[in-house]
C-alpha positions in Angstrom: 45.2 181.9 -124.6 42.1 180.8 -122.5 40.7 183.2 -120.2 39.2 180.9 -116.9 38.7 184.0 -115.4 35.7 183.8 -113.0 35.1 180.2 -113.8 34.8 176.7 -110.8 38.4 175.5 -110.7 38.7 173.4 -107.6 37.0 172.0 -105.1 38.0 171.0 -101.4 36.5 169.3 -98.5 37.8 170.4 -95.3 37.5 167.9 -92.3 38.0 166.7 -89.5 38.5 162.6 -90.5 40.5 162.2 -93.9 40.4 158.8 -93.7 36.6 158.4 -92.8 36.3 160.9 -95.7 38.0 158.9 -98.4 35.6 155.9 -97.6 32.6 158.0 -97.6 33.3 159.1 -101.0 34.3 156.3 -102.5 31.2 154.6 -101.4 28.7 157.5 -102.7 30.6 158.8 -105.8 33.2 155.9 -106.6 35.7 158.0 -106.1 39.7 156.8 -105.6 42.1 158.8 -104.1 45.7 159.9 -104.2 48.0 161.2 -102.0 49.5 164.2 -102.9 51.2 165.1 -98.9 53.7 167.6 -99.1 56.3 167.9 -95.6 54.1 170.7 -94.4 50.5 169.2 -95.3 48.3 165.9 -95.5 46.8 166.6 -98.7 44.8 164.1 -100.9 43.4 164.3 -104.2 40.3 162.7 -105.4 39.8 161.2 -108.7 37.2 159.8 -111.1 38.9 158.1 -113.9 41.8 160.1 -115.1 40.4 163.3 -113.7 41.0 164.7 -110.7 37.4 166.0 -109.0 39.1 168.0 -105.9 41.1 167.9 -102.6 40.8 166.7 -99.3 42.5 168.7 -96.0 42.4 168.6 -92.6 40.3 171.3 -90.6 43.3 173.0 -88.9 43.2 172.5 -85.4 43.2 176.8 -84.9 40.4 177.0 -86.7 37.9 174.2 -85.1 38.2 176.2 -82.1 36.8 179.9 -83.7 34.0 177.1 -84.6 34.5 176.4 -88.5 33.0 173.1 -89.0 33.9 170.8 -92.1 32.7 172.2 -95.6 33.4 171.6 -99.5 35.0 175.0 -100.6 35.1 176.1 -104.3 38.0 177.9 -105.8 37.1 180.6 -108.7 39.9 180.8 -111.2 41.1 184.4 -111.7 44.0 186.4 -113.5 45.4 187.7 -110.5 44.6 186.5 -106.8 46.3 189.9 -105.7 44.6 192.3 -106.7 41.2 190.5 -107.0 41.6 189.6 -102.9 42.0 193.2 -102.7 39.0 193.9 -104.7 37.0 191.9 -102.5 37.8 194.3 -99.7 36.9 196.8 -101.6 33.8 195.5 -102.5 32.9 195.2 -98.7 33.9 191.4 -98.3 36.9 190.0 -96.3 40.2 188.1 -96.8 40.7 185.2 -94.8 44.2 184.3 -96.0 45.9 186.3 -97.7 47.4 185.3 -101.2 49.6 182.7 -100.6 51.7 180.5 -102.7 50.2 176.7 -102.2 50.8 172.7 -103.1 47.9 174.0 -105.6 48.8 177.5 -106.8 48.3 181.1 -105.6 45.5 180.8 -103.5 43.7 183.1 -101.1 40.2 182.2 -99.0 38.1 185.1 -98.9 34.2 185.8 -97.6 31.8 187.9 -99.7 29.8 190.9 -98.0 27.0 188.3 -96.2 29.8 186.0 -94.9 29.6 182.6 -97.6 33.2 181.4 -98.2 35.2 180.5 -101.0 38.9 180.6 -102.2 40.4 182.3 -105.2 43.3 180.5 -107.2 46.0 181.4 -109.8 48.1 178.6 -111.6 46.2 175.6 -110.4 48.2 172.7 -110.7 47.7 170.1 -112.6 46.4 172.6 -115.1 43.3 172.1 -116.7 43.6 172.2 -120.6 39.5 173.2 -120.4 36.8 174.3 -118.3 35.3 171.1 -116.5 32.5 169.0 -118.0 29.6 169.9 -116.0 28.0 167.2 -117.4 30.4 164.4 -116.3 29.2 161.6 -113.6 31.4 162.2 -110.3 32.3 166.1 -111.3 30.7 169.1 -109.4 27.7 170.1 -111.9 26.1 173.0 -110.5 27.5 176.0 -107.8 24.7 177.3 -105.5 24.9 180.2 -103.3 22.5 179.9 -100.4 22.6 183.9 -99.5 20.9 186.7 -97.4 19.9 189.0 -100.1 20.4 187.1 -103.8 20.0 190.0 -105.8 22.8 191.7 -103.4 25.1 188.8 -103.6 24.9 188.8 -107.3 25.6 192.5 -107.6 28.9 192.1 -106.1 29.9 188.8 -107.8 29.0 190.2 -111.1 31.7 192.7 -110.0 34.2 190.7 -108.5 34.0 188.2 -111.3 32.2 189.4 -114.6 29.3 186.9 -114.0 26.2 187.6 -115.8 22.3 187.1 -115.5 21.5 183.7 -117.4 17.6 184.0 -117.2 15.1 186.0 -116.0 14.7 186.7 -112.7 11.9 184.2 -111.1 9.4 186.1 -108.8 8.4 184.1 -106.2 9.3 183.6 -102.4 12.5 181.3 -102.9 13.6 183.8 -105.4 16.9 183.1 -107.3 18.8 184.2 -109.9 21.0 181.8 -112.6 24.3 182.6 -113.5 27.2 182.3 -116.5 30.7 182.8 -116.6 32.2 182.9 -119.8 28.9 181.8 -121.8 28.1 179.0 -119.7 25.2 178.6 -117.2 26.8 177.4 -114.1 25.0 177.9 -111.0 22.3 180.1 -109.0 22.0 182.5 -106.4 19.0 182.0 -103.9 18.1 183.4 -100.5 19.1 180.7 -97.5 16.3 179.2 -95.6 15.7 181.6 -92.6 16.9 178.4 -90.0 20.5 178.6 -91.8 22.6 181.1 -89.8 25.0 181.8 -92.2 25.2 182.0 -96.5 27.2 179.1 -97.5 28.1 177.5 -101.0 26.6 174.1 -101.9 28.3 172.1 -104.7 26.2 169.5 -106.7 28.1 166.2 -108.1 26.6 164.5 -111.0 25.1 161.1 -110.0 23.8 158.5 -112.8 21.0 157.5 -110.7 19.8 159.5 -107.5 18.1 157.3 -105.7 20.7 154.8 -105.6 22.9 157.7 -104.8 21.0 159.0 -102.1 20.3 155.5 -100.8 24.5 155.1 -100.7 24.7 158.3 -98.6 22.7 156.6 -96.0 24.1 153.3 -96.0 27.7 155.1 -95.4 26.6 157.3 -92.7 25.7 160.6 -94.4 22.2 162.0 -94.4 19.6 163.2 -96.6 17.8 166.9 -95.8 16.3 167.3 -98.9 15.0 165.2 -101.8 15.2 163.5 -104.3 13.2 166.5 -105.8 12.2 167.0 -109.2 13.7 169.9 -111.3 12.3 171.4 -114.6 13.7 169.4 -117.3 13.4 166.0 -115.7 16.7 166.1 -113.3 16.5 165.4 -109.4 18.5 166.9 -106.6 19.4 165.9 -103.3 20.9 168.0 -100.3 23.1 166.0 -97.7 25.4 166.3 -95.1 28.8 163.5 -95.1 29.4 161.8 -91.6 31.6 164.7 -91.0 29.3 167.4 -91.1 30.2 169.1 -94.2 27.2 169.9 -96.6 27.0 168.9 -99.9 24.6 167.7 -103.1 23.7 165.3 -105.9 22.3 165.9 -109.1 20.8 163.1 -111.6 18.3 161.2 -113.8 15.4 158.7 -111.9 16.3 155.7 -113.5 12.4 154.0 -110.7 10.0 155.5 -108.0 12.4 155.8 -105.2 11.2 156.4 -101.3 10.2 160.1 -101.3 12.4 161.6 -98.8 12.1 164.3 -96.3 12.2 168.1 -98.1 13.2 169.4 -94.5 16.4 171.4 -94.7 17.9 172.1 -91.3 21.2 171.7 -89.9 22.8 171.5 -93.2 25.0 174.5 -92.6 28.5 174.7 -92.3 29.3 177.3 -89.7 31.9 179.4 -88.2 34.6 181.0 -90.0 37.4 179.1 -91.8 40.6 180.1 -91.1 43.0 177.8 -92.7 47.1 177.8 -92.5 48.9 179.4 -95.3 50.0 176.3 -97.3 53.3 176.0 -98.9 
């Protein structure tokens, strides 16, 4: 048997306009959508091709008013919710839901020690048969956690979920530090700008081209805080926000010299805690 353990197995936006959200990323990522409501929740599921890329919620009503604003939120497959939940306590993070039995599995949305969110999940259904393509056009690519203290925030996920150094650790002032989960490279750990209030999770989708990507987030309402900027090895990135608020990135090849955008990141944040409604 496969052990996901530790690995990106779902994604969600959180919002406050489903329907606005739909078009928004339909427009930017050519995503279609499918309603997968149960009695209890309005829940829709995005799709590229056959695949389904994530889920789409509304921000519970409870919640908007302790100030959580939309966000995308990753969930980390692990072997048991229980007792990792509880290990995140121990580790000196908190639970914001307990582990509960969801429309998409055993789930629980927990905080690490600096505050950044994300969700842990158990029995995700569909199943996945493997571990996403992190490659593929319209799938998240790349998981970056914008943090207090990096080399902090990776201690404790290297405990919570076996996650190891993937390169050397780069010594300069934006320091960061890559990470792999079961051999695979999938993301970094950085310290947050000092205007971000809180650590948060950014999650980068795959583009073909990024200036006609970034040029689609405008035209649809979003906007562009950072980029497109050049990585080594010839990819570009840029950070946005959707007409909603919620924070999010692209990743992909220049296919011509696109307008050089602004490299100023503020506002970007998704703040206040999340609190969401135990989901049946």
């Amino acid at each position: 048997m496969v052990d996901y353990h530790g690995r990106f197995a779902w994604y969600e936006l959180i919002t406050t306009d489903m329907a606005a959200a739909k078009v928004f990323y339909a427009h930017v990522l050519g995503w279609g959508a499918q309603d997968a409501s149960t009695p209890d929740l309005a829940y829709t599921v995005f799709t590229t091709g056959r695949d389904s890329v994530g889920g789409l919620m509304d921000l519970p009503e409870h919640a908007r008013k302790l100030g959580a604003t939309p966000r995308w939120m990753g969930y980390v497959d692990v072997n048991d919710v229980d007792a990792t939940a509880d290990r995140v306590k121990r580790l000196g993070g908190a639970v914001y839901v307990p582990p509960t039995d969801s429309n998409i599995g055993r789930i629980s949305v927990v905080a690490d020690p600096q505050s950044a969110t994300l969700a842990l999940i158990k029995g995700l259904k569909p199943r996945r048969q493997q571990p996403a393509d992190l490659s593929k056009s319209g799938c998240v690519g790349w998981h970056e956690l914008l943090a207090v203290d990096w080399n902090r925030a990776f201690v404790f996920y290297s405990e919570l979920f076996g996650w190891q150094k993937a390169d050397a650790e780069i010594g300069t002032a934006d320091a960061y530090q890559l990470f792999s989960s079961g051999g695979q490279t999938i993301g970094d750990i950085c310290n947050k700008p000092p205007e971000e209030q809180v650590p948060f999770w950014v999650y980068y989708f795959n583009v073909d081209d990024i200036d006609a990507a970034a040029e689609r987030v405008k035209t649809a309402g979003g906007q562009i805080f950072a980029g497109p900027l050049e990585l080594p090895g010839g990819n570009w990135i840029a950070r946005c926000r959707d007409p909603q608020g919620a924070p999010f990135a692209l990743q992909g090849a220049r296919s011509r010299d696109g307008i050089r955008w602004s490299t100023e990141w503020k506002g970007i944040s998704s703040q206040g805690r999340l609190v969401t409604t135990p989901r049946s």
